[in-house]
C-alpha positions as MATLAB code, in Angstrom:
seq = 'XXXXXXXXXXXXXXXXXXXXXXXXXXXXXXXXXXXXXXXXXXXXXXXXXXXXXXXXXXXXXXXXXXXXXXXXXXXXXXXXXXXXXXXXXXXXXXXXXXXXXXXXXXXXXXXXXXXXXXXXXXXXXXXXXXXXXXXXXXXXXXXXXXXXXXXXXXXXXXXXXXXXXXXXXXXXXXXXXXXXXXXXXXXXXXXXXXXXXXXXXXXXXXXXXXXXXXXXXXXXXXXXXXXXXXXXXXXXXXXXXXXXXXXXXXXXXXXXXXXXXXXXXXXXXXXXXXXXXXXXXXXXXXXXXXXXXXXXXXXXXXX';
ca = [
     -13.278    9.156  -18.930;
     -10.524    8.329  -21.068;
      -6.918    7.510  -20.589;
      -3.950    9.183  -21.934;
      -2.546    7.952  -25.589;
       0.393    5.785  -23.766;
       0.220    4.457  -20.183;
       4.732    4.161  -20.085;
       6.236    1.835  -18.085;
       7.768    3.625  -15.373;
      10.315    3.200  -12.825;
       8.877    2.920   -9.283;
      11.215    2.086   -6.393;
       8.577    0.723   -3.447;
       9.914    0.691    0.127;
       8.271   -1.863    2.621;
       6.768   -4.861    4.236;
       6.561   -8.514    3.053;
       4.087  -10.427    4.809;
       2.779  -14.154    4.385;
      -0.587  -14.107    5.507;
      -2.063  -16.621    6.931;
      -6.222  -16.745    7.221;
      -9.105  -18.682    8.716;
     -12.127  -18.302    6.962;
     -15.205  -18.147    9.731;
     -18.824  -17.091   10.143;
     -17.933  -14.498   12.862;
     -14.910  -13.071   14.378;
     -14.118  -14.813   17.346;
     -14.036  -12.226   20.898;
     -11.612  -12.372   24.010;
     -11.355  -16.194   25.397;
     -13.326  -17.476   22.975;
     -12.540  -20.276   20.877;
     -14.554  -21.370   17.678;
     -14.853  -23.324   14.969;
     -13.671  -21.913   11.923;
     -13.787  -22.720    7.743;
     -11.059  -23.056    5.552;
      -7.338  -22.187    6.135;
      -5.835  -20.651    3.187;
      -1.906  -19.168    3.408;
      -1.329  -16.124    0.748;
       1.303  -13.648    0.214;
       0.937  -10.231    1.077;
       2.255   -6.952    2.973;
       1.846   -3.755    2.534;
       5.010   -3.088    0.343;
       4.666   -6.122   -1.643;
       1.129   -5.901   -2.402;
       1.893   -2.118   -3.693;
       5.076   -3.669   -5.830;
       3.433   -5.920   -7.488;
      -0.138   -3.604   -8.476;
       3.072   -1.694  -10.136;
       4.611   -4.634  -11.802;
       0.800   -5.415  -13.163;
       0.453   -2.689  -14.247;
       3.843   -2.621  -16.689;
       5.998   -0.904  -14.333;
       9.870   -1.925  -13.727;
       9.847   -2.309   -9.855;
      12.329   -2.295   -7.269;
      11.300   -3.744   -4.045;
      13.319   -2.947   -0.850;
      13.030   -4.842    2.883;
      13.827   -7.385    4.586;
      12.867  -11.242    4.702;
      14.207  -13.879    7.553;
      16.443  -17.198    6.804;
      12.963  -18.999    6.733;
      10.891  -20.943    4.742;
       8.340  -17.809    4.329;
      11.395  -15.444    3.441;
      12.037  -18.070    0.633;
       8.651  -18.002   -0.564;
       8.264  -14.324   -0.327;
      11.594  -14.185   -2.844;
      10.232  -16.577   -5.242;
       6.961  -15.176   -5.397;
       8.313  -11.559   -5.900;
      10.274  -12.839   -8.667;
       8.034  -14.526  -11.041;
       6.563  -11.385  -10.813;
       9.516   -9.944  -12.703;
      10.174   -7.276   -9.497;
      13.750   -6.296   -9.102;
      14.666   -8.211   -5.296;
      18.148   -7.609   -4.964;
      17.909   -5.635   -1.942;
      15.332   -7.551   -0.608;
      17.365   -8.852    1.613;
      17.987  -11.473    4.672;
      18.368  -11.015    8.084;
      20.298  -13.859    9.280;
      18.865  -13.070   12.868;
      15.222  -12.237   11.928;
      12.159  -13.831   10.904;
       9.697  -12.910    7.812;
       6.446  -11.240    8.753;
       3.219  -12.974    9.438;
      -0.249  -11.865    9.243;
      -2.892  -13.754   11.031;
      -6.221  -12.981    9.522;
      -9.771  -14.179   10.781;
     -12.141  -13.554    7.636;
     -15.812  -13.491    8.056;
     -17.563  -15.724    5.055;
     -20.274  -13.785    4.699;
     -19.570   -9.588    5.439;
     -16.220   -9.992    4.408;
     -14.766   -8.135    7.890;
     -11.206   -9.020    9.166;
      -9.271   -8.938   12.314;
      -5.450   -9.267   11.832;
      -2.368   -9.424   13.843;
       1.114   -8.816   12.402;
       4.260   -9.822   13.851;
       7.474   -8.342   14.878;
      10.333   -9.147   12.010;
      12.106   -8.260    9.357;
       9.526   -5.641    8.186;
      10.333   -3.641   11.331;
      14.345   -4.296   11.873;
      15.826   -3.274    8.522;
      18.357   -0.380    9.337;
      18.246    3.392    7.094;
      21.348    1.918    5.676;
      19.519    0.175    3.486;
      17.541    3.127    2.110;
      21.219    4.923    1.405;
      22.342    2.119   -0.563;
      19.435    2.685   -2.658;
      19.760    5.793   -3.106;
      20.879    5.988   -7.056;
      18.114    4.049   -7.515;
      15.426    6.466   -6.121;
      17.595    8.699   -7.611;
      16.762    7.385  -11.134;
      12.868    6.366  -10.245;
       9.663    8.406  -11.330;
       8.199    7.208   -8.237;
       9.049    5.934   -4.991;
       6.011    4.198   -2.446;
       6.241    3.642    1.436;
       4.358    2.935    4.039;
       4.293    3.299    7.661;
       4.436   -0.279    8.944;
       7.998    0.106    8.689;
      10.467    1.506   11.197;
      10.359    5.065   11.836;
      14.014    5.929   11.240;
      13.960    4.118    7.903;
      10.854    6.480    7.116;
      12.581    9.770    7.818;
      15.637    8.302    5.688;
      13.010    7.147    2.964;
      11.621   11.509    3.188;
      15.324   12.937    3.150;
      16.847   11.142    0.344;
      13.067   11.673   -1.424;
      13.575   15.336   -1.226;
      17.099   15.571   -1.654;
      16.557   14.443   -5.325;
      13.291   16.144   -5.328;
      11.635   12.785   -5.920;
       7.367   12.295   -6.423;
       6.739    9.915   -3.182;
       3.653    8.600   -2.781;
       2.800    7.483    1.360;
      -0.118    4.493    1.984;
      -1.050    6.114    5.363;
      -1.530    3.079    7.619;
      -1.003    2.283    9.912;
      -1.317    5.121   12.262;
       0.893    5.514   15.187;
       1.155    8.923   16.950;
       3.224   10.855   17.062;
       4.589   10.195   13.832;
       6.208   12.717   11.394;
       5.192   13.414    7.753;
       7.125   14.069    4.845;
       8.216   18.111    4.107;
       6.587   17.211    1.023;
       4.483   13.935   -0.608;
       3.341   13.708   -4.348;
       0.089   11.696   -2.816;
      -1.386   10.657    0.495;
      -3.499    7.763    0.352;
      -5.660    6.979    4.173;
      -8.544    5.717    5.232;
     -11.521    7.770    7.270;
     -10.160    7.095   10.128;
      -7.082    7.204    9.967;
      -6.924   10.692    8.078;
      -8.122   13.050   11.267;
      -6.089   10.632   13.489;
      -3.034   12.017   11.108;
      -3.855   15.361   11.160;
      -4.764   15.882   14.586;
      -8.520   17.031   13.241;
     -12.241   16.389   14.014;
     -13.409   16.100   10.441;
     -12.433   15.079    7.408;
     -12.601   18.030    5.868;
      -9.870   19.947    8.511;
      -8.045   16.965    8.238;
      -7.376   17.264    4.084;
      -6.624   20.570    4.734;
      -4.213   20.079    7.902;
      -2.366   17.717    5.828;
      -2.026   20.124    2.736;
      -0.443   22.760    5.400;
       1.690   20.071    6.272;
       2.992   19.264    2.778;
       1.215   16.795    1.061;
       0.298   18.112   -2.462;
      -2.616   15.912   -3.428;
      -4.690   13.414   -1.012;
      -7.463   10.571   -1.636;
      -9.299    9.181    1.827;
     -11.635    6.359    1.470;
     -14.965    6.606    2.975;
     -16.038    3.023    3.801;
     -16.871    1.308    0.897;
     -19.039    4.260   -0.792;
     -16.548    6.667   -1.945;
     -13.185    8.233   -2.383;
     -12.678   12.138   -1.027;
      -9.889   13.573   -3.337;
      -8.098   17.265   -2.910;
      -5.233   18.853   -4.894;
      -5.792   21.739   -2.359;
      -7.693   23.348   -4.801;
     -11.390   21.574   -3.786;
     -12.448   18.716   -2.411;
     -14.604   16.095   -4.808;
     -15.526   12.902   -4.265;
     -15.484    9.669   -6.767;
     -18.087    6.863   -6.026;
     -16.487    3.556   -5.857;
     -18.547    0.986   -8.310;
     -20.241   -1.938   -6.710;
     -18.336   -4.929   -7.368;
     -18.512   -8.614   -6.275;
     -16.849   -8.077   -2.515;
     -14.927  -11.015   -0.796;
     -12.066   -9.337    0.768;
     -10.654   -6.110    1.341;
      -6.667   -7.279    2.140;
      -4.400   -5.380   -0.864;
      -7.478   -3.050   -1.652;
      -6.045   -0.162   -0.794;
      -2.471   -0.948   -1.680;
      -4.023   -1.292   -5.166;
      -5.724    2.154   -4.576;
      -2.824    3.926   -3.372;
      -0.147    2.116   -6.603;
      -2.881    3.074   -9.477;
      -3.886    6.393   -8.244;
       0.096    6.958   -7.930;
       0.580    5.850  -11.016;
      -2.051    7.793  -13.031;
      -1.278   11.162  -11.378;
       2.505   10.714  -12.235;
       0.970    9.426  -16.495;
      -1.293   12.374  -16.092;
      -0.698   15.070  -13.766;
      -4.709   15.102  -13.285;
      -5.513   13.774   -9.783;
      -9.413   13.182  -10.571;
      -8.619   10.699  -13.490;
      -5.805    9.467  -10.718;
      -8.686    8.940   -8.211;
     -10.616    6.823  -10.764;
      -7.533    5.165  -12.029;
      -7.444    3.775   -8.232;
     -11.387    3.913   -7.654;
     -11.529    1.150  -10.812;
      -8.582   -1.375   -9.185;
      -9.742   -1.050   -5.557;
     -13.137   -2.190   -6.790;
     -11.239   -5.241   -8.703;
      -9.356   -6.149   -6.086;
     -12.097   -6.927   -3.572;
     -13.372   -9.674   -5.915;
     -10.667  -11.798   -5.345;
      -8.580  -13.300   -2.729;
      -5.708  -12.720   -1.412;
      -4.426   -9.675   -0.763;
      -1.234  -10.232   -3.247;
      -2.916  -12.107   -5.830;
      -6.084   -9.722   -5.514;
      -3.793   -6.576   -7.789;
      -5.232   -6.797  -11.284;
      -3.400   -6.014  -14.634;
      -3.724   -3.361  -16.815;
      -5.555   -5.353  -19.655;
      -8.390   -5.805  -16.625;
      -8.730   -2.404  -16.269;
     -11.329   -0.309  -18.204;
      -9.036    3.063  -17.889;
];
């Protein structure tokens, strides 16, 4: 499959969570009131929004990142990393009475499963304000990510100013809370299995791609495990086979899904090269850790 002539850099505006995340490495996931001996601690950077801004930056895009970090050591971390990664942080700003997300992770050594915990902060207390003063610049993007681990009302601000200016938004469906409400319209929906028929309100996967084309979104890719990706444009459903790579993690995968499959649909207005745009740095990313540093670039990419 080959790529178009020119892969531009375009402008993407992301919308979301920082997180530093902070992981025990261990041979199994510890249960209720037990206590354990774990492996290696290892501190990364990560959230949902972040990981997506910077699989944009790596990718050649000029990015604009937009949330909210605490007066804390983390918050000054999360600024520094974000910026040698040459994203645009000027509204990433501080809440003087807030503290930066954490993630705690336990990671089994040897499958690779997680458990995490996030806490209340700054992801979740940022005010719609914040969208509005953004607006020219969503205004001016040719794409704009979000996610739902932020607050709800910044969400619905994040949909109206979207399709006000009649903008491609692309949603990372996770996590799932219900009820929550969907955009009129999205470019792309990216979910999980799971988390798809939870969305929809549906049985199957199947109902469930087409509940959410009813809804409004014009082209969605679910991953199925770790075997494949289900992708509709509401014409058909196909699915793309996701290539067996060296697997260590899955934290970032499928921000890295949902930022090259964005990205490819918007270079080529074709969602199965889009779906294996995404299938090829989901794969990538689970060779690595770290659910930041896991985003590859586009001279890794064989697209």
């Amino acid at each position: 499959m080959s790529s178009p002539n020119k892969w531009p850099s375009l402008r993407v505006v992301v919308i979301g969570t920082y997180n530093t995340n902070l992981v025990i490495w261990c041979d199994a996931i510890p249960v209720k009131g037990q206590s354990i001996l774990g492996g290696d601690f290892e501190m990364f950077c990560g959230g949902k929004g972040a990981n997506c801004a910077v699989a944009a930056a790596r990718a050649g895009c000029r990015v604009k990142f937009v949330g909210a970090h605490g007066p804390d050591t983390f918050g000054k971390m999360a600024r520094e990393r974000l910026d040698a990664e040459g994203i645009d942080i000027s509204d990433f700003v501080e809440l003087p009475a807030s503290k930066t997300g954490v993630g705690m992770f336990f990671q089994e050594r040897k499958t690779a499963a997680h458990a995490a915990l996030a806490s209340s902060s700054a992801n979740n207390q940022f005010s719609p304000a914040l969208v509005r003063k953004v607006e020219p610049a969503i205004r001016e993007s040719d794409l704009v990510f979000t996610h739902f681990a932020i607050s709800s009302s910044v969400l619905l601000e994040i949909y109206r100013i979207c399709q006000r200016h009649r903008k491609r938004l692309v949603v990372h469906a996770e996590p799932v809370k219900t009820p929550i409400e969907l955009p009129k319209s999205c470019y792309l929906m990216v979910a999980n299995d799971f988390e798809a028929p939870l969305l929809a309100g549906s049985d199957d996967l199947k109902s469930a791609v087409q509940k959410l084309h009813r809804l409004g979104v014009q082209n969605v890719i679910i991953k199925e495990e770790h075997r494949s990706l289900v992708f509709s444009d509401g014409t058909r459903l196909r699915a793309q086979p996701i290539p067996e790579a060296p697997f260590i993690q899955d934290a970032g995968s499928m921000e890295c899904l949902a930022t090259w499959a964005g990205l490819g649909l918007a270079v080529s207005g074709d969602l199965a090269y889009a779906t294996y745009v995404g299938v090829q740095a989901l794969a990538f990313s689970f060779s690595r850790r770290g659910a930041l540093d896991s985003a590859p670039y586009l001279s890794e990419l064989a697209i």
